[in-house]
C-alpha positions in Angstrom: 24.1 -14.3 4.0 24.3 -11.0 5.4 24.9 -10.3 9.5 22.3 -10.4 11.9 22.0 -7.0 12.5 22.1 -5.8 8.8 19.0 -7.9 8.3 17.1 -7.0 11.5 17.9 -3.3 10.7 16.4 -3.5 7.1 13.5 -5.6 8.6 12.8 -2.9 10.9 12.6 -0.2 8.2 10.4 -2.8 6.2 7.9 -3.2 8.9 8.1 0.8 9.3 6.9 0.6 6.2 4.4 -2.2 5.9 2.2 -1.2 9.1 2.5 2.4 8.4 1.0 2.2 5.3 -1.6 -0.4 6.2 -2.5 1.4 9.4 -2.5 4.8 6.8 -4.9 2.9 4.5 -7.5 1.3 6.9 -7.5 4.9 8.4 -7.0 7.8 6.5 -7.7 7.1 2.9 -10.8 5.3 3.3 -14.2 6.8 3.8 -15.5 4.4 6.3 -12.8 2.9 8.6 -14.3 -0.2 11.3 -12.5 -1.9 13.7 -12.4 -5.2 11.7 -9.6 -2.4 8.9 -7.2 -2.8 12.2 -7.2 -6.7 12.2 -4.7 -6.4 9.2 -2.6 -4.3 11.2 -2.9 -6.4 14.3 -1.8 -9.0 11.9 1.1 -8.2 11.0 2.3 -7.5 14.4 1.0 -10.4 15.9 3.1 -12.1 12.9 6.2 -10.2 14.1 5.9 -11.3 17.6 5.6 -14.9 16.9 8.9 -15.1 14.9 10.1 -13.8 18.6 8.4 -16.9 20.1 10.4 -19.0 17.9 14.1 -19.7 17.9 14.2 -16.4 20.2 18.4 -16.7 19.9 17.5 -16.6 15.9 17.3 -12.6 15.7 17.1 -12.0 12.2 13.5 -14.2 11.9 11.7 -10.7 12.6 14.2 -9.4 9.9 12.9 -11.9 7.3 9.3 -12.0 8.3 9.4 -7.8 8.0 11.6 -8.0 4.6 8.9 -10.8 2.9 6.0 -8.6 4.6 7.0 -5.6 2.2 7.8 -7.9 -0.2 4.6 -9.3 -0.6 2.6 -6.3 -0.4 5.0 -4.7 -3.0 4.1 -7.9 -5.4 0.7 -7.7 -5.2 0.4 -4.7 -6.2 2.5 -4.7 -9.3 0.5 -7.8 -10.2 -2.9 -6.1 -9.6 -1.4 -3.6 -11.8 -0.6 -5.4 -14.6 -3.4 -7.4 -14.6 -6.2 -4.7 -13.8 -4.2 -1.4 -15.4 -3.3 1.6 -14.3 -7.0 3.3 -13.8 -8.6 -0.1 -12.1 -5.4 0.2 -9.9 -5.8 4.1 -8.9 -9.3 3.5 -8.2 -7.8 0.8 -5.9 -5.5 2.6 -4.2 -8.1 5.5 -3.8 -7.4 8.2 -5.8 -10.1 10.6 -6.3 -12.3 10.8 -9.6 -10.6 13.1 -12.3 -12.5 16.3 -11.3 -14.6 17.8 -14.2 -15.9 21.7 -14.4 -17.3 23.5 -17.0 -14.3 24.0 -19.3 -14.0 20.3 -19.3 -16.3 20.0 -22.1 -17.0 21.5 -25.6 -20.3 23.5 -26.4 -22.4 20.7 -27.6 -21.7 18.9 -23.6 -19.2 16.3 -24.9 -16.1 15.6 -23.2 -13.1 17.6 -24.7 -11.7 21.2 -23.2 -12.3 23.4 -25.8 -9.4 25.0 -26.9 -7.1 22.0 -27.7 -5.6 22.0 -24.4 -4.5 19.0 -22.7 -6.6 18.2 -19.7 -5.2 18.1 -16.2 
């Protein structure tokens, strides 16, 4: 098993990670953020701060509750990708509708640019 402070360390980063992007998500990428958005990051650092009230002498609990944090989240969403697909999962994740202007179609209005090029 690996030291106590190589696990803590890597746990930190994880959590870095974790409630960054959470906190990025419930706030930046979506179009109407509430308060209720922040309970998931609230979570996960109310989460952290029990494994403290447990087995305080125990340091690297925070280190495996961060690691398995990131963990998680990084397994859902390579199963909501393989089960949904990649489009179903960039709609997800937020990604903007492919944007469409008038080259994007052919003279009769169908989809298709029209001179053979491969759309963006």
């Amino acid at each position: 098993m690996a030291s106590s402070d190589t696990v803590v360390s890597i746990g930190a980063f994880c959590f870095g990670v974790t409630v960054g992007y959470i906190a990025y998500r419930a706030l930046v990428r979506t179009e109407r953020s509430a308060v209720s958005d922040l309970t998931t990051v609230v979570s996960a650092v109310g989460g952290a701060a029990v494994t403290g009230l447990f087995r305080p002498q125990q340091g690297d609990a925070f280190g495996w509750y961060s690691i398995g944090l990131l963990s998680g989240m990084a397994v859902f969403f390579v199963l909501f990708l393989l089960m949904n697909g990649k489009a179903a999962t960039a709609t997800f994740m937020g990604a903007p509708e492919p944007r469409r202007d008038r080259t994007d179609t052919t003279h009769d209005g169908t989809p298709g640019p029209p001179d053979g090029r491969p759309r963006r």
